[in-house]
C-alpha positions as CSV (number, residue, x, y, z in Angstrom):
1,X,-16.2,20.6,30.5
2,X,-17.0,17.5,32.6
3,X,-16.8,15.2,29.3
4,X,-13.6,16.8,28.2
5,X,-12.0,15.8,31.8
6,X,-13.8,12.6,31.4
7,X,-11.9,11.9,28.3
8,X,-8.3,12.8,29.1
9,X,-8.8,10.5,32.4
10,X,-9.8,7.3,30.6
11,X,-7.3,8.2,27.5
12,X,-5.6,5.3,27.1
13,X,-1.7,4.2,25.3
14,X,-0.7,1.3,24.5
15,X,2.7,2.0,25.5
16,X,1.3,3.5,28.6
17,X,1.8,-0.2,30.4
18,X,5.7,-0.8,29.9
19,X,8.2,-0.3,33.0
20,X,10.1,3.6,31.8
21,X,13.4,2.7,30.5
22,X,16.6,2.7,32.6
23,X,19.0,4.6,30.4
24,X,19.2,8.2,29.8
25,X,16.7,9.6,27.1
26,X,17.2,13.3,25.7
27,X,14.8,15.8,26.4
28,X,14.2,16.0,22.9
29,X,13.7,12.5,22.3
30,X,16.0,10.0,20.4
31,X,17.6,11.2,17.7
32,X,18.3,9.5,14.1
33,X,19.7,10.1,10.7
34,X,17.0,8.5,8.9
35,X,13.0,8.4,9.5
36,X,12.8,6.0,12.0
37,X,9.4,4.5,11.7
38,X,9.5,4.4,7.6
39,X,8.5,0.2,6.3
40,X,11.9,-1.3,5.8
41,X,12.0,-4.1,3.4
42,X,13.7,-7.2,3.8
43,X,17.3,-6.8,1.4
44,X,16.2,-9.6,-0.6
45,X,13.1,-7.6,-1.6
46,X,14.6,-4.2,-1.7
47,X,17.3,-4.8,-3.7
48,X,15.4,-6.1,-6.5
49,X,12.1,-4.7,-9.6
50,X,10.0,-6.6,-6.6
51,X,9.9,-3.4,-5.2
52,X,8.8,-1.7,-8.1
53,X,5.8,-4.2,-8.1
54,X,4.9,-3.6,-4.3
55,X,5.5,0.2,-4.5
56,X,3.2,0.7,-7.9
57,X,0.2,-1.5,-6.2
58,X,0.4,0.3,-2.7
59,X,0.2,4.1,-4.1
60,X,-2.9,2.6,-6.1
61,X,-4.6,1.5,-2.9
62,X,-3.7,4.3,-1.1
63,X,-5.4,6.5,-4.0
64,X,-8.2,4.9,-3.0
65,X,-10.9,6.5,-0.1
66,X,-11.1,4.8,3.0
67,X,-14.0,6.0,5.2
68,X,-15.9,5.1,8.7
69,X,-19.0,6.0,7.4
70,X,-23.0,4.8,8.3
71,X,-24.8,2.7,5.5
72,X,-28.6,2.0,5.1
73,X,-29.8,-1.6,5.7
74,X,-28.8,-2.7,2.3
75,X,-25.0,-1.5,2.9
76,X,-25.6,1.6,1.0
77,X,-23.3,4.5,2.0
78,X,-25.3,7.1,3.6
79,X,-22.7,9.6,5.5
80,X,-19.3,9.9,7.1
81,X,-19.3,9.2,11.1
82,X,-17.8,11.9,13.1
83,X,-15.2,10.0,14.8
84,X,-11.6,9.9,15.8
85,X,-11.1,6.9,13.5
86,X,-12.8,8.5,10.8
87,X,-10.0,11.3,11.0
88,X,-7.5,8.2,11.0
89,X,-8.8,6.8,8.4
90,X,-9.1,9.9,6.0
91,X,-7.2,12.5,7.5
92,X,-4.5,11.3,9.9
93,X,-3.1,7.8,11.3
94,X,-0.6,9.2,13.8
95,X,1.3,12.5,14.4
96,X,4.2,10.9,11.2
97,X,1.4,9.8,8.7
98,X,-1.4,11.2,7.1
99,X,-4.3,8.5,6.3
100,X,-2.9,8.0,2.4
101,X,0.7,7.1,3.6
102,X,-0.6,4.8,6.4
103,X,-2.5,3.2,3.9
104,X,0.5,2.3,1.8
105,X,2.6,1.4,4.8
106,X,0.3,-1.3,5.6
107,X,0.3,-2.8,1.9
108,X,4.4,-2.4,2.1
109,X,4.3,-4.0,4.6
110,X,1.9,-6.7,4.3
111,X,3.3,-7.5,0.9
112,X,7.1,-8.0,2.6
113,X,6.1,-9.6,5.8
114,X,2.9,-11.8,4.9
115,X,1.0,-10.9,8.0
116,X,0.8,-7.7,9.6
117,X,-0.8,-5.9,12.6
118,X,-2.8,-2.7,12.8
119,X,-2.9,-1.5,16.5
120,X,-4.6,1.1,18.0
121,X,-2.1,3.7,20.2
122,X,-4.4,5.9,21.3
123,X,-7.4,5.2,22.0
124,X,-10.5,7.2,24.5
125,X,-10.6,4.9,26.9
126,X,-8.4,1.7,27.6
127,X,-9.4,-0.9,25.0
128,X,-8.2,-4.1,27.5
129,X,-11.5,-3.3,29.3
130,X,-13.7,-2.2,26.9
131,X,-15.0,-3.4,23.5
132,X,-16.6,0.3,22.6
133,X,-13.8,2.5,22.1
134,X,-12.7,5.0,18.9
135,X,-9.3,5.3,18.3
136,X,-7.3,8.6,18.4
137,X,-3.9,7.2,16.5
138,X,-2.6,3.3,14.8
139,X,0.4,2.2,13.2
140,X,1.6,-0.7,11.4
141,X,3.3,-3.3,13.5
142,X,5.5,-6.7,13.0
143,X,4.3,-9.6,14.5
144,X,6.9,-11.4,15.9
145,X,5.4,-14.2,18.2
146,X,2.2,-16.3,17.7
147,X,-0.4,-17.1,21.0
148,X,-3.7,-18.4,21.0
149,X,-5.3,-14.7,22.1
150,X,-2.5,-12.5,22.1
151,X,0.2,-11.5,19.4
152,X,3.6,-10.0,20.3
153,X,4.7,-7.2,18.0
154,X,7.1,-5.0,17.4
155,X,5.6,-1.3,17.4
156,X,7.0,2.0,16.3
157,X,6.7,4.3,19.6
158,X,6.2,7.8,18.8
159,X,6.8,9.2,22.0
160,X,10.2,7.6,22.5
161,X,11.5,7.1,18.7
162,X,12.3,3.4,19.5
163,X,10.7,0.5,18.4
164,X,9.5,-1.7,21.0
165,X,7.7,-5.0,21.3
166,X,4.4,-5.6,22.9
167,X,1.9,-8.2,23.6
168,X,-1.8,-7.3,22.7
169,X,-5.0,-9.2,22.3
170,X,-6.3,-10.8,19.2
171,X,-9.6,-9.6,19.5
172,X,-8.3,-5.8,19.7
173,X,-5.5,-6.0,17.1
174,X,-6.5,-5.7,13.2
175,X,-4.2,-8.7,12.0
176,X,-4.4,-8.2,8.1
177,X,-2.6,-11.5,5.7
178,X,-1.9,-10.7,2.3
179,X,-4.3,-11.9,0.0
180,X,-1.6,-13.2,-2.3
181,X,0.5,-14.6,0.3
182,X,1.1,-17.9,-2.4
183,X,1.9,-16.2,-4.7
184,X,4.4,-14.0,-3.0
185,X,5.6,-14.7,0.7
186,X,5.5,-18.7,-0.1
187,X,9.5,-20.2,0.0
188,X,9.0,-21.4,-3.2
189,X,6.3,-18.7,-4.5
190,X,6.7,-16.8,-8.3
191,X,8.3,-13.8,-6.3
192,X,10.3,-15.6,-3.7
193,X,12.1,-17.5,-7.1
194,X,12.2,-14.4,-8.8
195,X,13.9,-12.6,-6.1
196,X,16.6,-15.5,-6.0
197,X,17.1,-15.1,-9.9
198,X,17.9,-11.3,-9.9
199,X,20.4,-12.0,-6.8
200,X,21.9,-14.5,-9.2
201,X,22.2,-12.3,-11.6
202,X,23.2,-9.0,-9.6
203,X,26.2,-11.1,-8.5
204,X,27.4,-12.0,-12.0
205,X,26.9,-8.0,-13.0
206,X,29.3,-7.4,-9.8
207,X,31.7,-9.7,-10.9
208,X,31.8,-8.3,-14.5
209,X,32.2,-4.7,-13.2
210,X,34.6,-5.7,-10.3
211,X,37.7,-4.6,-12.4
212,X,39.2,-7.8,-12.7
213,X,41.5,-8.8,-15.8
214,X,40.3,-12.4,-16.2
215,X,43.0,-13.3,-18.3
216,X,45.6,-16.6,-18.1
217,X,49.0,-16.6,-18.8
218,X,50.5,-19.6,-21.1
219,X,54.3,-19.8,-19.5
220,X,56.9,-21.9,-22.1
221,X,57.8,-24.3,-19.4
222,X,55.8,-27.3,-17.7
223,X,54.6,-26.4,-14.4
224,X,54.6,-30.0,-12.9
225,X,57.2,-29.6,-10.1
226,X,57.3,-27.6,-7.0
227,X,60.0,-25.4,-8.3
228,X,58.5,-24.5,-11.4
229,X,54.9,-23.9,-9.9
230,X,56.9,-21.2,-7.5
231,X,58.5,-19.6,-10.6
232,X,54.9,-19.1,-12.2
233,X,53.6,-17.6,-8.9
234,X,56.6,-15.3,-9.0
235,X,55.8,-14.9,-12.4
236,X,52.4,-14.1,-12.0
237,X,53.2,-11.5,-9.1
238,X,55.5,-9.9,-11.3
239,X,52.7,-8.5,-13.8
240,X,49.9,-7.8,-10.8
241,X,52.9,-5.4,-9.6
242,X,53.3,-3.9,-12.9
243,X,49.7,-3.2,-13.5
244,X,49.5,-2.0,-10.5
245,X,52.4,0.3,-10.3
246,X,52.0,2.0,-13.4
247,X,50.1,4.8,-14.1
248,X,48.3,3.7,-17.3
249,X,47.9,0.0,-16.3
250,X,50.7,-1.7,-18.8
251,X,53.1,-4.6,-18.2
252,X,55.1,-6.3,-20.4
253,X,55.8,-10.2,-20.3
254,X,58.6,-12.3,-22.3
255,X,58.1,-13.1,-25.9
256,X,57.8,-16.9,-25.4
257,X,54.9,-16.2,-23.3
258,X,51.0,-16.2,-24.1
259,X,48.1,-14.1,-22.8
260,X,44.5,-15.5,-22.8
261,X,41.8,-12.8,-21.7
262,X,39.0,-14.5,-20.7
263,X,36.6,-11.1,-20.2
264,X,32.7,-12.4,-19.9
265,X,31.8,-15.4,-18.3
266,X,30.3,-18.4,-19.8
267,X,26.7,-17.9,-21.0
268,X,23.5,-19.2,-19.0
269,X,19.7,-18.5,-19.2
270,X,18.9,-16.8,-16.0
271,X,17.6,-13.9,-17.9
272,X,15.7,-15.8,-19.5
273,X,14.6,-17.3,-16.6
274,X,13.8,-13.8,-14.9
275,X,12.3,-12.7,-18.1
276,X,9.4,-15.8,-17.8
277,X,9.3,-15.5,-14.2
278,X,8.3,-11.8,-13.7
279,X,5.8,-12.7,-16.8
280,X,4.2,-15.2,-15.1
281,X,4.0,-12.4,-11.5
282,X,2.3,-10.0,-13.8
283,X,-0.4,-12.4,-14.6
284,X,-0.7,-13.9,-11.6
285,X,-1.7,-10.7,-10.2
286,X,-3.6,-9.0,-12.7
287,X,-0.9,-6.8,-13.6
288,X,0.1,-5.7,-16.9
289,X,3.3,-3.6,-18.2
290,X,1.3,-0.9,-19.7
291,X,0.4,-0.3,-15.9
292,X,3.6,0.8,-14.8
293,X,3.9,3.2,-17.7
294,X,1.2,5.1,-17.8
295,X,-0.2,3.6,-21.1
296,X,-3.3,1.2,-19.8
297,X,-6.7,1.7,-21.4
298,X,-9.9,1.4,-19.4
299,X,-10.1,-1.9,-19.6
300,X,-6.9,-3.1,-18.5
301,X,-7.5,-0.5,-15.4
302,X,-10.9,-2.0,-14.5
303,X,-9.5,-5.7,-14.6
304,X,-6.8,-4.1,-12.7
305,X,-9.0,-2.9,-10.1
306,X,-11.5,-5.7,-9.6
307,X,-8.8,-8.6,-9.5
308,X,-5.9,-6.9,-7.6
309,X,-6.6,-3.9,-5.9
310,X,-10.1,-4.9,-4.7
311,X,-8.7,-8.0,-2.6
312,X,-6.3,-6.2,-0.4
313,X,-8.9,-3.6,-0.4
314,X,-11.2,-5.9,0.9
315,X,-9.1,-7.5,3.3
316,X,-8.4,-4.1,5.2
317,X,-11.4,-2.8,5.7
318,X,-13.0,-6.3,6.9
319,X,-10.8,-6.5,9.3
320,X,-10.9,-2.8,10.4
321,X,-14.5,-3.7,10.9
322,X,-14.0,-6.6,12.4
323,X,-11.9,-5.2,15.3
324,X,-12.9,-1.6,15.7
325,X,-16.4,-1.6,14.9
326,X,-18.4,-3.6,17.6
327,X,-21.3,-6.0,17.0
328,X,-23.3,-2.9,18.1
329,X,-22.4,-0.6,16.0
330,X,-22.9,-2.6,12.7
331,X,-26.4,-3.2,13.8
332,X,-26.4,0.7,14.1
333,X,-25.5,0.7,10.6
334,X,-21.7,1.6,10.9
335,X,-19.3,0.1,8.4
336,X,-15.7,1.0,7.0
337,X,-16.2,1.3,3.4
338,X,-13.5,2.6,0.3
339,X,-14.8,4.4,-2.2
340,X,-12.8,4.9,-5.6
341,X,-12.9,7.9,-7.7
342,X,-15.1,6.3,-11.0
343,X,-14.0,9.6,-13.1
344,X,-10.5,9.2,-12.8
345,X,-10.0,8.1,-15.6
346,X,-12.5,9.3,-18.1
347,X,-10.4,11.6,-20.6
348,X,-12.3,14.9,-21.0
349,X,-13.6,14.2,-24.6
350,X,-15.7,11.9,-23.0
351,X,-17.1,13.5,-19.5
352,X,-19.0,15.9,-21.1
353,X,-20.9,13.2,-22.4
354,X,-20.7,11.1,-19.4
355,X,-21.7,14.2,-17.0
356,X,-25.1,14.9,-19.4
357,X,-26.0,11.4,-19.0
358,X,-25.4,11.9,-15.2
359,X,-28.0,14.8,-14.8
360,X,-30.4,13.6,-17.2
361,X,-30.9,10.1,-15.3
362,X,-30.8,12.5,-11.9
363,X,-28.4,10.1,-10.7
364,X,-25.8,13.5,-9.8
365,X,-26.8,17.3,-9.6
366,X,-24.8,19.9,-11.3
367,X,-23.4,20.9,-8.0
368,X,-21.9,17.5,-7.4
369,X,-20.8,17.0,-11.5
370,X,-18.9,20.5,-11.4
371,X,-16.1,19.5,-8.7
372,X,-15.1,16.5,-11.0
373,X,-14.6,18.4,-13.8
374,X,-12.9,21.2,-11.6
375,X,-15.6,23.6,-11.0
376,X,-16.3,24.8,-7.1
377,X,-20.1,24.6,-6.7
378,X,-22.8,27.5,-7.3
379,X,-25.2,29.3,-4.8
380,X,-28.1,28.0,-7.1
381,X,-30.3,26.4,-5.1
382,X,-31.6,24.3,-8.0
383,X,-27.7,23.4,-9.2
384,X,-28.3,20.9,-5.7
385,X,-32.0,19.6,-7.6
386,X,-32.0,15.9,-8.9
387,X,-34.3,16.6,-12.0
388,X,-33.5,16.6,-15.6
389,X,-32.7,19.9,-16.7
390,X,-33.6,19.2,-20.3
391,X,-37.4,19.0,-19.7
392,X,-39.1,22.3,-18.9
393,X,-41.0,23.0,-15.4
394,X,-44.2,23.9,-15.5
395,X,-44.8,25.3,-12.0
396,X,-48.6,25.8,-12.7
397,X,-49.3,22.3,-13.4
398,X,-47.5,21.5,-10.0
399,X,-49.8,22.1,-6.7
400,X,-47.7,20.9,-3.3
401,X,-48.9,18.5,-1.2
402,X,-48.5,17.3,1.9
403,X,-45.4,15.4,2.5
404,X,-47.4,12.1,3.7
405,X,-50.0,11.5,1.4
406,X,-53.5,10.2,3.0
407,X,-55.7,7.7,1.2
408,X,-54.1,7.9,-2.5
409,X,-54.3,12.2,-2.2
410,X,-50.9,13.4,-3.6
411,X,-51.7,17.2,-4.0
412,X,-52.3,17.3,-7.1
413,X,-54.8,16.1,-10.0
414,X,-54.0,12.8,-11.5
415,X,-56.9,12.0,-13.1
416,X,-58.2,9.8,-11.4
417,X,-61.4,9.9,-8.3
418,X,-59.8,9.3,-5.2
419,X,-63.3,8.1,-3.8
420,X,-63.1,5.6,-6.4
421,X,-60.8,2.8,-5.0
């Protein structure tokens, strides 16, 4: 009971330091149409198959398992810590998220912005004073101003519905920069150029569909005085008022006169020009088109994973350890780690094959082969044994030992004389 009351007293929020606001706040809390702390992209990126790119990459990482777990002395994952960020990280971020969709707002968001924060909203005790705390609940955050220790961001706050700004430390804040920042937050970057092209060429598709005639009107006069340009502008009103006052859109104009329809503008390349530019995106980043429709063998996948998912993988979780983890805790032999799903994409004509090999290596037990294929676990005690099931136990030949063997004596007879070495 005394820890419990311990905790709530040094419970610390980050939004626990602002002055209370002066105007009136519902009981209920603010109130808006739309999710209020969903990413928003910038409109050049949201309005174009940008979006697309960042949305397909950002469900991948997210697919992929995040953990605060405790690893051996050569980084080898051992078991999960039981910790609040451990829940964050796998099971919930904050009372809007679960850990998948924080995940994927923080790619969003990095891939928009460049540079994003991480900051910790609820921690167990207030992290300004202390380097050894867990955090309860973290969002995604803006940063809007740069300081030598400090960052000001701009922070979704749960408890209020408002986004507000706040000035944190460095040292306390996970500040994560897109690994690909040249290639797409640079002015001049592949995507940056490929953004401007497809607003190019939205504007020319709104033009097109705009309902406008396009046409010219060849009068049989010179229009080289004042008086005759007035008389073409009459002229010209004339038919805009009959297309527009009848019901089927017809006019009718004298017979020495001409009509010119002038329907699709002139030509140009920028399709082209979008064409080779999102060409060149894909292979800067590893990507392929057989991604984004499902059709990518293995090997695409795998290049896939090791040269674009793996280094915004890689930049999360070291700085999620750099931040949250203390120097004392790594020596402990904590660590943030992701571990992806190898199986996922094995078809089934092969996992049979792949599980026997599995077993037979005892590199995974039957217990731990049946939940890939879909199987819950049995009560056998030896579906948990890491042996090869194809070779036959004698228990006869087998006499147990003890578990520390003294002076080369294993329990059993080798065939060799102990006394002899």
């Amino acid at each position: 009971m005394t820890n419990i009351i311990t905790k709530f007293k040094n419970a610390w929020n980050a939004f626990n330091e602002r002055a209370p606001a002066d105007e009136y706040v519902r009981p209920e809390g603010m109130v808006s149409s739309i999710r209020p702390d969903r990413v928003r992209l910038r409109c050049g990126n949201e309005r174009s198959i940008i979006t697309t790119v960042y949305n397909r990459i950002a469900v991948d990482v997210a697919a992929v398992n995040l953990m605060h777990a405790r690893v051996d002395s050569n980084n080898r994952y051992k078991e999960p810590m039981r910790s609040y960020l451990n829940e964050c990280l796998t099971l919930e971020a904050n009372k809007d998220q679960t850990a998948r969709a924080f995940v994927q707002d923080i790619v969003m968001s990095m891939f928009d912005e460049g540079c994003i924060a991480v900051v910790p909203v609820d921690t167990d005790i207030n992290l300004r004073n202390s380097n050894a705390f867990d955090i309860i609940s973290m969002r995604t955050a803006k940063i809007l101003e740069w300081y030598p220790d400090h960052v000001r961001v701009r922070l979704y706050n749960d408890r209020t519905g408002r986004r507000e700004e706040l000035t944190l430390p460095k040292s306390k804040v996970a500040i994560i920069e897109n690994p690909f920042y040249s290639i797409m937050n640079e002015p001049n970057s592949t995507a940056q150029r490929l953004i401007r092209k497809l607003a190019l060429l939205d504007n020319i598709d709104e033009e097109i569909g705009s309902g406008k005639l396009n046409m010219i009107i060849q009068l049989p006069y010179v229009v080289k005085t004042e008086a005759r340009r007035q008389q073409a502008e009459n002229r010209r009103a004339d038919i805009e008022k009959q297309l527009t006052d009848s019901k089927f859109g017809i006019a009718y104009t004298d017979g020495t006169e001409k009509i010119i329809q002038i329907g699709r503008p002139l030509e140009n390349n920028i399709l082209e020009q979008v064409k080779y530019l999102q060409e060149q995106l894909y292979n800067q980043l590893g990507l392929a088109p057989s991604i984004f429709n499902g059709t990518a063998d293995e090997a695409t996948m795998l290049n896939y994973y090791n040269n674009t998912l793996e280094p915004i993988l890689a930049a999360i979780i070291g700085e999620f350890k750099r931040k949250f983890l203390t120097k004392t805790a790594r020596t402990q032999g904590q660590s943030i780690i992701y571990i992806r799903e190898p199986f996922r994409l094995v078809p089934v004509s092969q996992l049979a094959e792949i599980a026997d090999k599995f077993t037979r290596n005892e590199i995974l037990s039957t217990n731990e082969i049946r939940p890939i294929v879909g199987y819950k676990p049995v009560d056998d005690p030896s579906a948990d044994e890491l042996r090869n099931k194809n070779i036959n136990q004698n228990s006869e030949d087998y006499v147990p030992g003890p578990s520390t063997a003294e002076n080369g004596d294993y329990g059993y007879d080798d065939g060799y004389d102990d006394n002899y070495y």
